[in-house]
Legacy VTK file of the C-alpha trace (Angstrom):
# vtk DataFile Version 3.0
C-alpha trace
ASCII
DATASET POLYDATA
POINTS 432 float
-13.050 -19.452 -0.426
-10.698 -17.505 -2.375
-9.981 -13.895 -1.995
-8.864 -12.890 -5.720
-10.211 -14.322 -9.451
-6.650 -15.250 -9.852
-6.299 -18.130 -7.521
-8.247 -21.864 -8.173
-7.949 -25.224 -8.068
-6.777 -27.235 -11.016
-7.892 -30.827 -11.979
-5.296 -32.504 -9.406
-6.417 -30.565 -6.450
-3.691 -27.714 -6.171
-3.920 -24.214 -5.796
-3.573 -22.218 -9.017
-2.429 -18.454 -9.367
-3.202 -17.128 -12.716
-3.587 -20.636 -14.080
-0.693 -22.103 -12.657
-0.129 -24.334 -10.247
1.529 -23.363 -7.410
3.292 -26.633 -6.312
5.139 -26.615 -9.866
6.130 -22.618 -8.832
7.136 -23.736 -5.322
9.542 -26.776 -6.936
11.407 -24.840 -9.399
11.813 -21.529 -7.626
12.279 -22.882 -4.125
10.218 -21.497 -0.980
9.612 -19.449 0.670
8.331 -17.294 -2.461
6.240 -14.287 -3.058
4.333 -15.223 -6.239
2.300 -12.024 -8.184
-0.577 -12.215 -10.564
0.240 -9.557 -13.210
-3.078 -9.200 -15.353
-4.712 -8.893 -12.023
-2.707 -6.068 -10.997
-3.039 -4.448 -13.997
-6.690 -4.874 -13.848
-6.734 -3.247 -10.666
-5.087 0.187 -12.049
-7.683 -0.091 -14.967
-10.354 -0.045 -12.930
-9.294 2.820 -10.414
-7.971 5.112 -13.580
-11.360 4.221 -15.275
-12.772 5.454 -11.953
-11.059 8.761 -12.430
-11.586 9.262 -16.033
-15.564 8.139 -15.564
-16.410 10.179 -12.300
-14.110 13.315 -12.643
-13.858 13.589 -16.603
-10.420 12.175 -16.777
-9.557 15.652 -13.968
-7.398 13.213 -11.644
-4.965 10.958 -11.041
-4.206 7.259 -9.300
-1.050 7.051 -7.241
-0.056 3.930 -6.546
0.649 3.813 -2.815
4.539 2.457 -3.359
5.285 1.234 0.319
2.465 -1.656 -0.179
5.072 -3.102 -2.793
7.914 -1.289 -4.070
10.346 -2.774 -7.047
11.136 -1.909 -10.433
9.085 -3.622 -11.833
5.801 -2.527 -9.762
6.620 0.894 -10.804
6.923 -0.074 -15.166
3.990 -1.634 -14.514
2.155 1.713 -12.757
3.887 3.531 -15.736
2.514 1.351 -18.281
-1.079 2.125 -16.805
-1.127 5.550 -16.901
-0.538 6.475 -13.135
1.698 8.220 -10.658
3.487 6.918 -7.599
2.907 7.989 -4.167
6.879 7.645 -2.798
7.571 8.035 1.092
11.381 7.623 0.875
14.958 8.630 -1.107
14.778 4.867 -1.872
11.429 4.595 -3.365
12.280 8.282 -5.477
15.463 6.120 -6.719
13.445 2.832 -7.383
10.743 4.671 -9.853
13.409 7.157 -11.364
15.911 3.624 -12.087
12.544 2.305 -13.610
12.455 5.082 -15.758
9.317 6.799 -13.836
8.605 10.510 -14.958
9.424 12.365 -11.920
6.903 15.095 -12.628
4.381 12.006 -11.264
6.057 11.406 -8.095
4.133 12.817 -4.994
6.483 12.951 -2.122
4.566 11.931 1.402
6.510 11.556 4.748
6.569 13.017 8.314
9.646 13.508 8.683
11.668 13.901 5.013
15.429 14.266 5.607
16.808 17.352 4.456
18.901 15.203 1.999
15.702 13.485 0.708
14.315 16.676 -0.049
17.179 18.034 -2.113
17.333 14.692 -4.187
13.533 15.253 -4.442
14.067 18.708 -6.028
17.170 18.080 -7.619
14.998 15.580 -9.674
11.668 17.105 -10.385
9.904 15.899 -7.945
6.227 16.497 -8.754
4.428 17.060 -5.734
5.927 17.567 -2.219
3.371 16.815 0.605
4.334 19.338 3.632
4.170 17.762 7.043
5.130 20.364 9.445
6.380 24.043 9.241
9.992 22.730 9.766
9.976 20.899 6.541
8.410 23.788 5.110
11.332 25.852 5.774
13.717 23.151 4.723
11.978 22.915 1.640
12.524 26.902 0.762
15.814 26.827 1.634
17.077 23.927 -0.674
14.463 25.578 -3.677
16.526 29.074 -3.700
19.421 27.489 -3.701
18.826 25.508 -6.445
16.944 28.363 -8.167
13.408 26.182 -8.465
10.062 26.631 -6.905
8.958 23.701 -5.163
4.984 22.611 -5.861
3.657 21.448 -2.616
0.716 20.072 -0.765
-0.533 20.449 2.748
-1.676 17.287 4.519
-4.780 17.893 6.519
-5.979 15.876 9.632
-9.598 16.094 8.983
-10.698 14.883 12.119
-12.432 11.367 10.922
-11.856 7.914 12.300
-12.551 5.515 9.672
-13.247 1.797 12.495
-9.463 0.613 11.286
-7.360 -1.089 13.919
-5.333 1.549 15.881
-2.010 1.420 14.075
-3.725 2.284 10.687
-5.487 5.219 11.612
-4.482 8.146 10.505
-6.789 11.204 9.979
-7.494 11.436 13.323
-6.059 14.363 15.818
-3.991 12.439 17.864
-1.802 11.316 14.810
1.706 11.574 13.931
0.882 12.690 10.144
0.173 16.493 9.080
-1.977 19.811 10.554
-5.058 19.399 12.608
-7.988 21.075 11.566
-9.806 21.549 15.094
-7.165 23.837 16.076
-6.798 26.154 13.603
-3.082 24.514 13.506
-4.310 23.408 9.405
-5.318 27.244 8.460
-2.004 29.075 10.357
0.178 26.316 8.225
-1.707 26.823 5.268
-1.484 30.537 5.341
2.162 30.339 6.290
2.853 28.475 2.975
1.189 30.847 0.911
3.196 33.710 2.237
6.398 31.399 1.950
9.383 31.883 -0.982
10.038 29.621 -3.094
6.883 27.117 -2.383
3.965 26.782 -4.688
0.425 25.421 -2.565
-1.171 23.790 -5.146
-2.978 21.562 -3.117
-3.921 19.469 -0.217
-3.629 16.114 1.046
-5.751 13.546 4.000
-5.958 9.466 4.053
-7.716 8.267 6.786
-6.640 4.944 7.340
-6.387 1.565 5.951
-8.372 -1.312 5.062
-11.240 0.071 4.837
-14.671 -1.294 4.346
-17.320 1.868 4.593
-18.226 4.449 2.361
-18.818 6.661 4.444
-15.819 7.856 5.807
-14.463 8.683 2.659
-17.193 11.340 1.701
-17.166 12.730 4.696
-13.224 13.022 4.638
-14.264 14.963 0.846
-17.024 17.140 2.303
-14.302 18.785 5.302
-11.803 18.700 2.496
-13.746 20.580 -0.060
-14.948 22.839 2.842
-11.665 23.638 4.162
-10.556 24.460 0.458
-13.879 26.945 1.240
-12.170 28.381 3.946
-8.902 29.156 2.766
-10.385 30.684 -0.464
-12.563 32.733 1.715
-9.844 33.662 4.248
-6.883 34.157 2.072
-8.558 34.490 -1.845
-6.300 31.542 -2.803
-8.299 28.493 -4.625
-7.002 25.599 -3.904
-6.041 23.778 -7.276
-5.594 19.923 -6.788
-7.259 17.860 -4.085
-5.104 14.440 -2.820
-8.020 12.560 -0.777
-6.084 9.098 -0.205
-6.714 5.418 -0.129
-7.489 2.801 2.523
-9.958 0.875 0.122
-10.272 -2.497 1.805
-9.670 -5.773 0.480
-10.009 -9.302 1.250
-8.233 -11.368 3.484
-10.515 -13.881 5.045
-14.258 -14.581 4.591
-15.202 -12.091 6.825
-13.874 -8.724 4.913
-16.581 -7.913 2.663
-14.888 -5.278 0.032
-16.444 -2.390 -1.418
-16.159 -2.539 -5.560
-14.220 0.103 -5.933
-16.457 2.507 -7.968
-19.310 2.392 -5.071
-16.141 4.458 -3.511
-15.770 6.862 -6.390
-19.129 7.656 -7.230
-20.554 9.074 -4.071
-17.201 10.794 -3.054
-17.201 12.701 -6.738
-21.042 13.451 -5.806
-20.094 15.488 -2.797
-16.467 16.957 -4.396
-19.059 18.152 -7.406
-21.436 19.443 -4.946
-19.895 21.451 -2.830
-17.498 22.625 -5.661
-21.110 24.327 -7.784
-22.318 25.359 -4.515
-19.267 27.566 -3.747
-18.680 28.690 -7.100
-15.326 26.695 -7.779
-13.482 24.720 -10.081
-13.327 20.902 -9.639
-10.122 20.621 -7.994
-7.722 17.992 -9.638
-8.850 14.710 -7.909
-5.754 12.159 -6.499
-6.198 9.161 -4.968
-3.694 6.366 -3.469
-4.693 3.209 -3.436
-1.891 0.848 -2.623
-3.039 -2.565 -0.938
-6.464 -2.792 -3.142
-4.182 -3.080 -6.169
-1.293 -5.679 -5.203
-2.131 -7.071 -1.941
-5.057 -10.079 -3.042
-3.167 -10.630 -6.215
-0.344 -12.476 -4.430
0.260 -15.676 -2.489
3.235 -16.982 -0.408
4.155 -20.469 -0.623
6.005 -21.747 2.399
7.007 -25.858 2.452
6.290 -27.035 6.303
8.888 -28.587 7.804
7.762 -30.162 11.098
4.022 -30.830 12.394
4.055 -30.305 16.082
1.048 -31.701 18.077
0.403 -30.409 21.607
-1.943 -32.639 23.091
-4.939 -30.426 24.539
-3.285 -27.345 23.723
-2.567 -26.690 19.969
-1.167 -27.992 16.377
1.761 -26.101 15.415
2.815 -26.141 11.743
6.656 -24.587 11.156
6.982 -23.462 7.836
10.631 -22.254 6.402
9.614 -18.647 6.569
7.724 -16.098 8.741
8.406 -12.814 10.587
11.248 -12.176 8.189
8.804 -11.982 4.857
5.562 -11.324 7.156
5.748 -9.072 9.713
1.964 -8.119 9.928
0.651 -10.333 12.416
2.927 -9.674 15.303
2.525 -5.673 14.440
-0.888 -6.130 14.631
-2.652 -9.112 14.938
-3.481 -9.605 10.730
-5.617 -11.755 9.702
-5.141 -14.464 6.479
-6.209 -17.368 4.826
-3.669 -19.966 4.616
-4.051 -23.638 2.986
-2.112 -26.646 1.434
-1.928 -25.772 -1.705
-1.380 -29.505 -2.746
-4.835 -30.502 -0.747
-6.711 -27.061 -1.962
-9.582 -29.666 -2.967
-9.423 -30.967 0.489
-11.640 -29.738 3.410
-9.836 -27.389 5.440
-11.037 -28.923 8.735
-7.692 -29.004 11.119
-7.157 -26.178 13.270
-3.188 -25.069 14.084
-0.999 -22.092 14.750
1.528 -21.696 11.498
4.941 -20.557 12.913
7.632 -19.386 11.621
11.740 -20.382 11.543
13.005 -17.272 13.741
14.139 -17.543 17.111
11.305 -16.083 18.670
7.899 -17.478 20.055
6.201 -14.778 18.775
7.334 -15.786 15.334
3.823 -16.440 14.358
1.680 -15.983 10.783
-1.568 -17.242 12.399
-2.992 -18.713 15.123
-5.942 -20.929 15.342
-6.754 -21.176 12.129
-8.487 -24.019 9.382
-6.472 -25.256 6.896
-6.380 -29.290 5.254
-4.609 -32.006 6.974
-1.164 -31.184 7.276
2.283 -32.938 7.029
5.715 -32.521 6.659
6.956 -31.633 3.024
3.131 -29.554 1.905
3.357 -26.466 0.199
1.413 -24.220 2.384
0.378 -21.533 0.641
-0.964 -18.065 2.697
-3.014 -15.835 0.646
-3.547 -11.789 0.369
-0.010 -10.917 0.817
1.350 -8.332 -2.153
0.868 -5.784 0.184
3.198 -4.901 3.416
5.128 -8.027 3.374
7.707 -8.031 0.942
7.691 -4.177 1.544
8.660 -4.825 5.452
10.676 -7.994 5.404
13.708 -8.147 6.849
17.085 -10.060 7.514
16.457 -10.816 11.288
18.428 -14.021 12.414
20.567 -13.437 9.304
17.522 -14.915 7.112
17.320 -14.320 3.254
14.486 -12.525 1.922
12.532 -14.529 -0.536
12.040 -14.438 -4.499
9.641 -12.441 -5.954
7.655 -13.992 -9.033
5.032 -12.279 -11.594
2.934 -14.437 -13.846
1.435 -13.621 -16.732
-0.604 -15.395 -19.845
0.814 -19.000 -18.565
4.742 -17.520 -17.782
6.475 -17.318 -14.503
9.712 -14.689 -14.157
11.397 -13.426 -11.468
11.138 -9.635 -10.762
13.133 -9.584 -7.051
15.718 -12.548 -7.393
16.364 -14.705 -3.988
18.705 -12.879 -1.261
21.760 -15.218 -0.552
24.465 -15.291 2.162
26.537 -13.026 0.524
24.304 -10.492 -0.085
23.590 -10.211 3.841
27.006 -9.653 4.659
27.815 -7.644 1.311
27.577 -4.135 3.474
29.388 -5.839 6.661
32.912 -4.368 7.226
LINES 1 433
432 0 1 2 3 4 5 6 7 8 9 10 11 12 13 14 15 16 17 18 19 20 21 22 23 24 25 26 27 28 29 30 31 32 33 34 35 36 37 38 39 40 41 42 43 44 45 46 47 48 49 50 51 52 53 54 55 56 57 58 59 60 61 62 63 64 65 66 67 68 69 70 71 72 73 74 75 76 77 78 79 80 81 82 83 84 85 86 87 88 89 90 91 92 93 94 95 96 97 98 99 100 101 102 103 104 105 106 107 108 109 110 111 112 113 114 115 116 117 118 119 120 121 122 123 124 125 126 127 128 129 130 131 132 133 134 135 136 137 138 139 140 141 142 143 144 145 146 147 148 149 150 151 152 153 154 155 156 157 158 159 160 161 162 163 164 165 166 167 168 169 170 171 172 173 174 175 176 177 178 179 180 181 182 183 184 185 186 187 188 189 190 191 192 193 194 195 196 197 198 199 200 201 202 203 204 205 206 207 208 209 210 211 212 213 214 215 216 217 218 219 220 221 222 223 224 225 226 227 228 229 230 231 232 233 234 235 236 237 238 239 240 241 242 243 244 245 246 247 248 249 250 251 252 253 254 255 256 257 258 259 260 261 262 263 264 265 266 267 268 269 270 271 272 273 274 275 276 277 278 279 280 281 282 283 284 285 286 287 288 289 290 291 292 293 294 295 296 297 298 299 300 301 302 303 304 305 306 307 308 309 310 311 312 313 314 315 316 317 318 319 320 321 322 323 324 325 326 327 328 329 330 331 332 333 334 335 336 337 338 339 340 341 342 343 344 345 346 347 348 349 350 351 352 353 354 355 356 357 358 359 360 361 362 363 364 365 366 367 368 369 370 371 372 373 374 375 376 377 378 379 380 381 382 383 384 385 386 387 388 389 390 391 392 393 394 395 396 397 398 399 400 401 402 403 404 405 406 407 408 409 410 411 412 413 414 415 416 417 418 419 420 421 422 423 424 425 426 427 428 429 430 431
């Protein structure tokens, strides 16, 4: 039933995350509340740097994927573990740097960087910079000679490979918004350009595919055009590619149908073909990034929600309103995402009525699920909807003037805040 060792059901029937019960969380913190198991996040770095270090001989690096969760906190934590930080804005750049993050770890990703996120990039030592298009290219020479630095870059790379994720979360296919295609020689004119470019240093290049992911396969045959196109530019232009960025989009579990991959059936076969092709051609191992992002945060995290109103439509449907929604969970109006939601003061109790949870907002599509099992239901439960430390938080918003939630961590039996509770004030704080 449950989608992450952290969550289970104590001796009085509730839900537990990391041992503790969630109704006790949900009465002295209020709802609605984002509540994170620490030791299983950590455990989930551990496992993907012990993927790098086992598979590559310690010749890589795990970025977490920031925009699945981004806080201070998140990014000690990723510090703590031996990472870098894939970063997409300014504002994540400022969140790792306030954490104390070493800025030589940051990889900067984005299709369309500002030319003031750039500068702050380089002004702060910015490790990586992932090019986009030959427009940021430029913009990124320019602000290096004037500040007298050269700026170490990567090239992201469409390699051409649909990896059977819904539409929205594709993204290494042609017709995509990110990076240079390889079909049409657009990847190898870019590539060349930045090699002749001042003030740029290609050290490497970068695809991801998608997101939530459940095959293998995709992902070494995303390695094999990666390591071949690092083939092609050596044999084209005599530059060797250094450093090879091949993504995430590991999938993880939201319902009983996602069946996740362990995470090292990923690595080992991907490394296979990175080693392979690498002795074949007579080059170096290039330095080995991934960015895995939802497969470590988003099953280690549960949203407790206290419904206010049961609302029975004879013949129709069951809907349950719960005191939060769209404005902490966008996913399932973007695109349809699936969950698995239950009382988490009945978790012992047979999830056998069907209903449509919905949310506060002023708008009928303010939905979390439709149609879905969970325990007889009634005014004043804790419903509790799992699998969400990953794009929720990260995309919540203040629509109808709501307040975005708390954020909690536990850890070894203790409960702390890490994002304290929006109020009133702090929604009008910018108003003039």
């Amino acid at each position: 039933m449950f989608v992450s060792d952290c969550l289970d059901i104590n001796n009085d029937g509730h839900l537990t995350i990391g041992g503790i019960d969630t109704t006790e969380i949900a009465k002295e913190y209020g709802t609605p509340v984002i509540v994170y198991d620490e030791n299983s996040i950590r455990n989930n770095c551990r496992a993907f740097v012990g993927s790098i270090d086992k598979y590559y001989n310690g010749n890589g690096r795990v970025l977490y994927a920031n925009k699945a969760f981004s806080c201070l906190e998140m990014c000690r934590i990723c510090n703590d573990e031996k990472m870098g930080l894939d970063v997409v804005s300014g504002g994540e750049i400022y969140t790792a740097l306030k954490a104390g993050f070493p800025a030589e770890k940051l990889y900067f990703h984005g299709n369309n960087k500002s030319y003031t996120e750039l500068e702050y990039a380089l002004r702060n030592g910015v490790g990586r910079i992932v090019v986009d298009n030959p427009e940021e290219l430029g913009n990124i020479s320019e602000i290096a000679k004037k500040l007298g630095v050269t700026a170490n870059i990567y090239m992201r790379i469409k390699p051409g490979i649909d990896a059977h994720t819904h539409d929205f979360i594709k993204t290494g296919q042609i017709d995509c918004k990110f990076g240079f295609a390889l079909e049409t020689g657009e990847a190898m004119e870019n590539v060349k350009l930045a090699i002749s470019t001042e003030n740029v240093n290609l050290k490497g290049l970068h695809c991801h595919i998608g997101s939530q992911i459940f095959d293998v396969d995709p992902f070494v045959l995303a390695a094999e055009v990666m390591m071949n196109f690092i083939i092609d530019i050596k044999n084209e232009t005599g530059v060797v590619i250094s450093e090879l960025d091949l993504g995430g989009g590991f999938g993880i579990m939201y319902t009983e149908n996602d069946k996740p991959v362990a995470f090292e059936k990923y690595m080992k076969p991907v490394s296979e073909k990175v080693k392979e092709i690498a002795t074949q051609n007579g080059i170096p191992v290039p330095f080995i990034l991934i960015e895995p992002g939802r497969s470590i945060a988003g099953a280690e995290a549960v949203t407790l929600y206290t419904v206010g109103n049961v609302k029975k439509i004879p013949d129709i449907r069951t809907y349950v309103a719960i005191d939060g929604g769209m404005t902490d969970n966008p996913r399932y109006i973007l695109y349809q995402a699936e969950y698995t939601a239950l009382c988490a003061n009945k978790a012992d109790k047979p999830r056998d009525l069907e209903v449509t949870i919905a949310g506060k907002c002023c708008e009928s599509g303010d939905l979390i699920q439709e149609n879905t099992m969970i325990q007889a239901v009634e005014k004043g439960d804790i419903l509790a909807v799992l699998t969400t430390g990953a794009y929720n938080y990260s995309m919540a918003s203040n629509y109808n003037r709501v307040p975005r939630p708390e954020v909690l961590m536990v850890k070894d039996g203790k409960v702390r805040t890490v994002i304290r509770r929006e109020t009133y004030e702090d929604i009008v704080k910018n108003d003039v």
